[in-house]
N, C-alpha and C positions, 0 to 999 in steps of 0.2 A: 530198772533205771539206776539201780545203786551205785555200776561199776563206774555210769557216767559223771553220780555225783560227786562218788572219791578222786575220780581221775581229774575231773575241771576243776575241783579243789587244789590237786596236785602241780600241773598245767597251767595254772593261771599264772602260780609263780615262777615257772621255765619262763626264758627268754632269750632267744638265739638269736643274739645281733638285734637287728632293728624290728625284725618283728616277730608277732608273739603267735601262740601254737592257732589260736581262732583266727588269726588273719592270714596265717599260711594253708589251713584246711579250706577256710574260704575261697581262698585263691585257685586253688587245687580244683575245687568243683567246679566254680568258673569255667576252669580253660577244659576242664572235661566236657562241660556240658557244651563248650563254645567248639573244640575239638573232636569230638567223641560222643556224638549226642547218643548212638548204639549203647555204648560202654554206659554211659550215665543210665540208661533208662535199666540197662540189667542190674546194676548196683542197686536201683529202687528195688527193681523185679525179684532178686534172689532172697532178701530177707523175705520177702512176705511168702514163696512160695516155700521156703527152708520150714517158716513157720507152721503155717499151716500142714502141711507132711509132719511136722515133730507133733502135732496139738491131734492131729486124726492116731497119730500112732500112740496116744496117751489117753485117748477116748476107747479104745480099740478094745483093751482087755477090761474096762470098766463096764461095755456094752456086752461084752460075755458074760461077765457075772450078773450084772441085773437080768439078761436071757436069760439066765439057768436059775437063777433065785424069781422070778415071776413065773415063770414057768412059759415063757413065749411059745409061738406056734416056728414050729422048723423053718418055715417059710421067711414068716418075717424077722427073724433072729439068723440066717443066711444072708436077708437082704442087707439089711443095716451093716452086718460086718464086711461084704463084700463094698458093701457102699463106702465105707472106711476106708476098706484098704485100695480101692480104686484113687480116693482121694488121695491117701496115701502115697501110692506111688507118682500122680501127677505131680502131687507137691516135690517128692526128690529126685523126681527125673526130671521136672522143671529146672531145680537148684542146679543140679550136678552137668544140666547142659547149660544154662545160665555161666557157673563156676568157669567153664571151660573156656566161653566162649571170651566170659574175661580176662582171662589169662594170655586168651592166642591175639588179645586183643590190648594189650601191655606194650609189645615193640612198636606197634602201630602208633601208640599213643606218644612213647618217648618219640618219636622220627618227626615230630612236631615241635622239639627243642632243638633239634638237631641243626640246620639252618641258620636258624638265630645265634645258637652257642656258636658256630665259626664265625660271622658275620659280626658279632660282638669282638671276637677276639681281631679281627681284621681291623675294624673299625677307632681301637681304642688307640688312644697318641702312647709310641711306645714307653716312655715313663710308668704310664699305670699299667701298660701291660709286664713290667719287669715288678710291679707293686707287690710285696709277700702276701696281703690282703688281697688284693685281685689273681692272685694265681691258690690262693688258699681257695678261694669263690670258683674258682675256674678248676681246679681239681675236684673238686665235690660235684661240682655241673655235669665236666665229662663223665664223673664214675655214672652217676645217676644216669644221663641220658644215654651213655654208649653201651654201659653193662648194667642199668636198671637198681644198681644202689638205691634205695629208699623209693623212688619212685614204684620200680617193681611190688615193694611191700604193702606201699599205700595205697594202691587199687586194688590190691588181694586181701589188705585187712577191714580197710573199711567198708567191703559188704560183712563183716565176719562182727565186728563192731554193734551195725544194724542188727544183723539177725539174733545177735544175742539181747538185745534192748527190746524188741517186740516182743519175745516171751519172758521175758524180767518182770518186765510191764504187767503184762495180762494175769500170769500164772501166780507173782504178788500179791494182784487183787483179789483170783481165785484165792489163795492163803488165805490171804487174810480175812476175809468174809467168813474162815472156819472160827479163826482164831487170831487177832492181828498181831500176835507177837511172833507164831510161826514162820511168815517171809522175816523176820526181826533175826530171830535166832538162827537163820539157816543163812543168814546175809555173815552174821559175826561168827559162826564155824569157816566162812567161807576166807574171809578177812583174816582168821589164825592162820588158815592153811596157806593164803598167802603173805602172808607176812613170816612164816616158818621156813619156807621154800626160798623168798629171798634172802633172809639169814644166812642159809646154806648155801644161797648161788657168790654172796658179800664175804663166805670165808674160802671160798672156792677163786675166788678175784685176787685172795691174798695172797694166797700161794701159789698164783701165777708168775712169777716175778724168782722162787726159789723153785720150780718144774721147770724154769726155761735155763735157769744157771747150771742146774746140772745137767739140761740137756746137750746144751753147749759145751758141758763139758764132758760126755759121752760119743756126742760127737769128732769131739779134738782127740780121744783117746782112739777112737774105731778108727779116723782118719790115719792118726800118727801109726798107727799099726797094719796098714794097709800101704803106704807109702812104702819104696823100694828106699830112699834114704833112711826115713826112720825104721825099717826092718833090720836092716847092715846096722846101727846103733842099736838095736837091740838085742841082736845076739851078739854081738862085739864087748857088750854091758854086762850081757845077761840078766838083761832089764824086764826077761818076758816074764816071769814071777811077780813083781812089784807091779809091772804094768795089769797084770789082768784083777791082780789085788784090788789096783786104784778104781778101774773098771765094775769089779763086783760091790765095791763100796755104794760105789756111784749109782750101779743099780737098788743097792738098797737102800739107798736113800728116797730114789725114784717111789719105788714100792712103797715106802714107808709114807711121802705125802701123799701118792694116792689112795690108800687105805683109810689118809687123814681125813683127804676129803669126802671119801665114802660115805663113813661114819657121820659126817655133818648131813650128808644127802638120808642117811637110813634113821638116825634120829630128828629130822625135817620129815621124814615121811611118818615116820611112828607117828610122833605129834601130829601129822593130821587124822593119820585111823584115830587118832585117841577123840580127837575135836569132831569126827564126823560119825566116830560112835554116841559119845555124848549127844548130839543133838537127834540123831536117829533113833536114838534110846527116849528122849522125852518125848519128839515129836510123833514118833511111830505108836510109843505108850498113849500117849493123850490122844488121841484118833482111836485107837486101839480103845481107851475110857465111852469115846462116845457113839462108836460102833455097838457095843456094849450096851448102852445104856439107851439105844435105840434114835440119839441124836442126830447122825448120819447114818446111809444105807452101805449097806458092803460095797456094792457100788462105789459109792463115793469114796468111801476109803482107798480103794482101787486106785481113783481116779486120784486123788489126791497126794497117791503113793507115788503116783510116779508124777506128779508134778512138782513133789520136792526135789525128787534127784536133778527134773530137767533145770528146773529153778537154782539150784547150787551149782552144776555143770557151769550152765548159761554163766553167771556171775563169774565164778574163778577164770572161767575161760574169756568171757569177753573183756574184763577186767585188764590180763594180761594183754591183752591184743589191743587194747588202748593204752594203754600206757606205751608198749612199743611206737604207739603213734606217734610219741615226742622225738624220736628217733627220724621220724621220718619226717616231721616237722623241722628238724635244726636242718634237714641237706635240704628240702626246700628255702627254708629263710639262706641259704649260703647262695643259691640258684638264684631266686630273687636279687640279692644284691649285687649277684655280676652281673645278671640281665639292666641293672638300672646304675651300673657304673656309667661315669660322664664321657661322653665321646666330645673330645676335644680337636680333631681329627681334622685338619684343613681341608674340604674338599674340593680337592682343583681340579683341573681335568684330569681324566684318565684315559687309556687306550682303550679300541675299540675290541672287543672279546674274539674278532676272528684275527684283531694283528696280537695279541697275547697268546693264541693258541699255535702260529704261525713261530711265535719267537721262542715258545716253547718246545717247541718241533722240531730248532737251530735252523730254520729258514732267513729270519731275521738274526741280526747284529744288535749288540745293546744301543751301537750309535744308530741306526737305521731304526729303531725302536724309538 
């Protein structure tokens, strides 16, 4: 659960427009579950089967070792491991049809905004529809509902969300019942390695802004050189030396920040081997002391060895995919607020749908209309 408490920590204080990241997820589920009852029950459905498939395939090689360290009979050291990996595969062939079935089930879900978003824009008295505010809310609507902007992300990430918080949770508690500082220690390796990684994505943002000036001006140079006008001034000049000069400059300059930003991505990465040797050095050491010393069984060890990796996975990963939540929270709260612009809209009568379709046709006249 750590990823949830950094993130609600972080999220409480985001505020996009009028409302905030809990009352747009809320919303969301809502109209899922009001819409989409299918969709809503596999969102429950995929964590728990994701789970159970990761926790049988973490039991799996620990149930080998105590077989061969007890000295089991063939039989029931066959059983139990088939019995695993039976489990096993239900659980990920569960997910991975689960996964799918939410995905093919994404357009479906937007074509339930779809309706409303025209009928709003119909509806609105034109002043607020020419409003920068209402076409700011009406531009994020469309991207969202017609090409799945945010919307798309948010029914893909928050099963990924769940599944990573149901093994957080459990394999945690497993930890810490060995030792409770080990889910402690493998939370703040996780936390360096993200917080390293955004470092390097925040200098990588900066020098976006001098990749795109000299793209631009790679461009203007390839154009100008490709052009039948600017070709005739360049051998008329005998400008093609200076020009391919300007050109190779330009290239290495290019070179030169992507290299920059390399080096930020490869020293972001060192830093995390360095954070995830450290903690696998004392945590792997200290397990390693009490296997030793006869406090847990090789088994356990086993068992416990790969429930740190899943447990630090889980964290950095689901971490990341909550936090993009807020991403997906601002184009909902912009959605929100065009669906709940004021319709001031006199409604008088209107013509009847077969003489509109008629006068659409040119059968009718606007004055016969």
């Amino acid at each position: 659960m750590g990823c949830f408490m950094i993130t609600a920590r972080c999220l409480k204080k985001k505020k996009h427009g009028k409302y905030s990241f809990w009352d747009n997820m809320l919303s969301h589920l809502i109209n899922l579950f009001r819409w989409e009852r299918g969709i809503f029950c596999l969102i429950i459905l995929l964590p728990i089967a994701a789970f159970i498939g990761n926790f049988a395939g973490n039991l799996l090689p620990s149930v080998i070792v105590e077989g061969l360290t007890q000295g089991w009979r063939m039989e029931t050291a066959l059983l139990r491991i088939l019995l695993l990996v039976l489990v096993m595969m239900i659980g990920n062939t569960t997910c991975y049809v689960a996964a799918n079935l939410v995905s093919l089930g994404n357009s479906t879900y937007r074509t339930h905004y779809a309706r409303p978003f025209v009928q709003k824009k119909m509806r609105v008295d034109y002043d607020i529809l020419e409003s920068e505010k209402f076409q700011t809310n009406a531009n994020a609507a469309y991207t969202a509902i017609f090409h799945g902007r945010g919307l798309t992300s948010l029914i893909e990430i928050l099963p990924d969300v769940f599944y990573c918080a149901m093994p957080l949770l459990f394999y945690g508690v497993l930890l810490a019942r060995v030792r409770w500082w080990i889910p402690l220690l493998a939370l703040v390796s996780s936390v360096i390695s993200m917080g390293l990684l955004k470092f390097a994505r925040g200098k990588h943002s900066q020098s976006y802004p001098v990749q795109e000036a000299i793209s631009k001006r790679l461009s203007y140079l390839t154009e100008t050189s490709m052009e039948p006008a600017g070709g005739k001034d360049i051998r008329m000049y005998h400008m093609g030396d200076w020009l391919l000069k300007k050109y190779e400059d330009s290239l290495n300059q290019m070179n030169r920040e992507y290299v920059k930003v390399h080096n930020w991505y490869t020293v972001a990465g060192m830093g995390q081997n360095l954070a995830d040797l450290v903690r696998n050095g004392l945590i792997y050491g200290y397990l390693l002391v009490l296997a030793g010393a006869g406090e847990i069984s090789l088994s356990e060890f086993v068992l416990y060895f790969g429930l740190l990796n899943s447990f630090s996975f889980y964290f950095t990963y689901g971490s990341g995919q909550a936090l993009f939540l807020g991403v997906c929270s601002n184009v909902l709260s912009s959605m929100r607020e065009f669906f709940e612009a004021k319709e001031h809209r006199n409604e008088g009568e209107t013509l009847p749908p077969e003489e509109v379709e008629r006068w659409m046709k040119g059968e009718l006249s606007p004055e016969d209309a």
